[in-house]
N, C-alpha and C positions, 0 to 999 in steps of 0.2 A: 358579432363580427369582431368588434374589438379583444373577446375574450379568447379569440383562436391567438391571434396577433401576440397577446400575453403567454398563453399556452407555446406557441411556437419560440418565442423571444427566450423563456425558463427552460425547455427544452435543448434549443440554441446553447443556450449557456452553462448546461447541464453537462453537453456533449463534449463541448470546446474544453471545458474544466477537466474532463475526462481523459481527453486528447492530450492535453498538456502537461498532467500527472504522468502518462504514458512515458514524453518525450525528456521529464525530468529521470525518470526512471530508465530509464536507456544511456542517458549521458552518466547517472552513477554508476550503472553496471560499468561501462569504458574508465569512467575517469579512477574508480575506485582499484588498489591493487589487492586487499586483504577479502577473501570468500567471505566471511562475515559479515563486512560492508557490502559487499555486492549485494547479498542477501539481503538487508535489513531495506537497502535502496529499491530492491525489486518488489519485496516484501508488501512494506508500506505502500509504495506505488500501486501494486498492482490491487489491490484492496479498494484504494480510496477513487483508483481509474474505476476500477468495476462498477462501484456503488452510486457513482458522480453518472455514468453512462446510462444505468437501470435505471436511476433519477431519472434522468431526461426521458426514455422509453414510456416511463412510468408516466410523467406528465401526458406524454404524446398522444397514448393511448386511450388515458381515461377510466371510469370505475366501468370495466367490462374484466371478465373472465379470467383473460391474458393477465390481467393486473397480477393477480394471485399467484401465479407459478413467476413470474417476475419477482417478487417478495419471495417465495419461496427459493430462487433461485440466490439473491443476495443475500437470504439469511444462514444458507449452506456455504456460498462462496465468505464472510464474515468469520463461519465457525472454524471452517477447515484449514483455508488461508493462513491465520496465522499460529496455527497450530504446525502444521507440517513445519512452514519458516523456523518457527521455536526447535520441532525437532532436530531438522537438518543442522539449525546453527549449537544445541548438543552437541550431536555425533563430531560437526567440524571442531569444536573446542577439543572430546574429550579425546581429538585424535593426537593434537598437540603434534601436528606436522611441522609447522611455523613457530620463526621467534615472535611470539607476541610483542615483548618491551618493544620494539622500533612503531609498534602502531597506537600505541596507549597514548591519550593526549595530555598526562598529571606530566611533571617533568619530575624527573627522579629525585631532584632533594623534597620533594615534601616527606612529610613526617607521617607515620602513622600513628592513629589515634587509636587510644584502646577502649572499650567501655568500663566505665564506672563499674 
C-alpha cells in the first residue's frame, strides 16, 4: 500500500517537473529576441520535459512490456533532439542574416587572447 503512495508521489513529481520545463521553455521562446536563443530555450526544454515526463510514465507503469518502447522512445527522442537543434542552429549562424555583436554577452573591450 504504501509502495503505490511512493510510486504515485515519484510519478507526481516526474510529471510536474516535466510541466514546468515546458512552461520555462515557452516563456524563452516569448522573452528571447535572437533565433538561436529561442532555439537553444526550446532545445533544452524540450528534451529534459520529455525525459522528466517518460520518468514518471515509466515509474507509473512498472517492469511490464510498455516499459521498453518507453526507453526506446527517450533514447531516439535524446539522440535526435539535439542533433536537429545543433543543425538548424548551423544553418541559422552560417546564414548570417542578423548583427550578431548586439546579442554577444563579452563587452567589446576585452582582449583577445592568442595561444602560446
Amino acid at each position: 500500500m504504501i509502495g503505490e503512495w511512493i510510486r504515485f508521489g515519484v510519478t507526481a513529481l516526474c510529471v510536474v517537473g516535466g510541466l514546468f520545463a515546458l512552461l520555462t521553455a515557452l516563456l524563452g521562446l516569448f522573452r528571447f529576441d535572437y533565433a538561436l536563443n529561442r532555439l537553444h530555450a526550446a532545445a533544452i526544454a524540450d528534451t529534459l520535459a520529455l525525459g522528466l515526463v517518460l520518468l514518471g510514465v515509466m515509474v507509473a507503469v512498472g517492469f511490464r512490456a510498455v516499459l521498453w518502447k518507453l526507453v526506446l522512445v527517450l533514447v531516439i527522442q535524446w539522440y535526435t533532439s539535439p542533433l536537429s537543434s545543433h543543425m538548424l542552429a548551423q544553418f541559422e549562424y552560417r546564414a548570417g542574416q542578423e548583427d550578431l555583436a548586439r546579442y554577444l554577452e563579452l563587452p567589446e573591450e576585452t582582449e583577445e587572447v592568442s595561444a602560446p
